[in-house]
ZAMARGU-4260 file (C-alpha; in steps of 0.2 Angstrom, whole numbers, plus 5000, padded with zeros to 4 digits):
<rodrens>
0) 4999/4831/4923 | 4982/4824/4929 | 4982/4806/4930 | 4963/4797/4928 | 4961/4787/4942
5) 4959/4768/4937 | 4943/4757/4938 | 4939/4744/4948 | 4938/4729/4940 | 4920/4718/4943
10) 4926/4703/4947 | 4914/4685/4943 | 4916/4678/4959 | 4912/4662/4971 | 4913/4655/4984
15) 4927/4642/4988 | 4923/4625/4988 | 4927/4619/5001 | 4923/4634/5012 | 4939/4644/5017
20) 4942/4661/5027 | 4956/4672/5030 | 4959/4682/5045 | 4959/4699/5042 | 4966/4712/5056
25) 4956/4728/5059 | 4966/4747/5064 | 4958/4745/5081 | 4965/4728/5083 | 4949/4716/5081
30) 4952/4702/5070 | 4937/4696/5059 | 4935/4681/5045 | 4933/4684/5028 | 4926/4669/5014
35) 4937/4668/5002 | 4930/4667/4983 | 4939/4663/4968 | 4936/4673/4951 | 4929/4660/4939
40) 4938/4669/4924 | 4954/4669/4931 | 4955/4657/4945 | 4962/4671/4955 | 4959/4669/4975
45) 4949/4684/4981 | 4942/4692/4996 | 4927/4703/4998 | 4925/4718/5008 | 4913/4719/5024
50) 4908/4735/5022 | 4905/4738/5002 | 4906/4720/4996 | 4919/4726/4982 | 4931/4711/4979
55) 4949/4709/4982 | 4964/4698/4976 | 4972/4690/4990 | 4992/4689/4988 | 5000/4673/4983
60) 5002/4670/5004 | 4983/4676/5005 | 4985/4691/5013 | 4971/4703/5011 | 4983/4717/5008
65) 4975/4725/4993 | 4958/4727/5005 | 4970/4734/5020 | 4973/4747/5008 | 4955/4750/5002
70) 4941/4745/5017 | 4935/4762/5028 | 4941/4773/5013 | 4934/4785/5003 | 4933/4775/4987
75) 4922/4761/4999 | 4912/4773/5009 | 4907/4779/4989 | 4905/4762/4985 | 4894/4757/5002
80) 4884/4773/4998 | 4881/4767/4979 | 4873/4749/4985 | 4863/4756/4998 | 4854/4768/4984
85) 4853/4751/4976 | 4847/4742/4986 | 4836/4755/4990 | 4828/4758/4972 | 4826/4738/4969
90) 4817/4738/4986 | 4805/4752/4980 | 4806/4742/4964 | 4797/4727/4972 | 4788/4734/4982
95) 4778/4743/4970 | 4775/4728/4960 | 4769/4718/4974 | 4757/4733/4975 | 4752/4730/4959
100) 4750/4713/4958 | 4740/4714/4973 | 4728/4727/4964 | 4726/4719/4947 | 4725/4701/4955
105) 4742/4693/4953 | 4745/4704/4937 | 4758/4717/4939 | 4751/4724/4924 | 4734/4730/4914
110) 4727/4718/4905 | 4725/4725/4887 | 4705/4726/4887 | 4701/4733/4902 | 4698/4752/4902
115) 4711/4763/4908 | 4706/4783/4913 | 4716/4798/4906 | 4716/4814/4918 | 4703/4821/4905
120) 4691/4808/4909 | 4692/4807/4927 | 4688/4828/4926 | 4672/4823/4917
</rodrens>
């Protein structure tokens, strides 16, 4: 029988306060320091992966164990791809409207009395 494979939950995350880190131990043996966050619904203790910026509960003796599992993966080089087409559309985003605002003089759209040109009248 097929089994659905189950969703990520989206965690609401911050930062610790005060600032903590966990190490977190590469396959090729580096070691690097993750900021731990806490879920604000459920006080869980999370980590967040460097590569896709998915989130991760840390075990009761903070180990990072559910990331070990996931970063370098398929499911975070899908996710990594996903925010990169993101990021990429809400820079495209922006960027057109600072063209516009530049344009129209600080508006990013047309003000309602001025005349707009269909493609009919700019044939004419």
């Amino acid at each position: 029988m097929f089994e659905m494979p189950k969703p990520l939950k989206k965690h609401n995350a911050e930062p610790l306060d005060p600032y903590e880190e966990v190490a977190f131990h590469l396959k090729d043996g580096q070691c690097i320091q993750l900021q731990i966050f806490r879920d604000i619904d459920t006080d869980v203790e999370l980590v967040q992966c460097d590569l896709c910026g998915l989130f991760f509960t840390l075990t009761t003796q903070r180990l990072p164990t559910h990331l070990k599992s996931h970063r370098g993966l398929k499911n975070c080089h899908k996710e990594k791809e996903r925010n990169l087409n993101r990021r990429h559309v809400e820079g495209v985003v922006a960027e057109e409207t600072a063209t516009r605002e530049a344009f129209f003089g600080g508006q990013s759209e047309i003000r309602p009395n001025s005349r707009t040109l269909s493609p009919i009248s700019l044939c004419i």
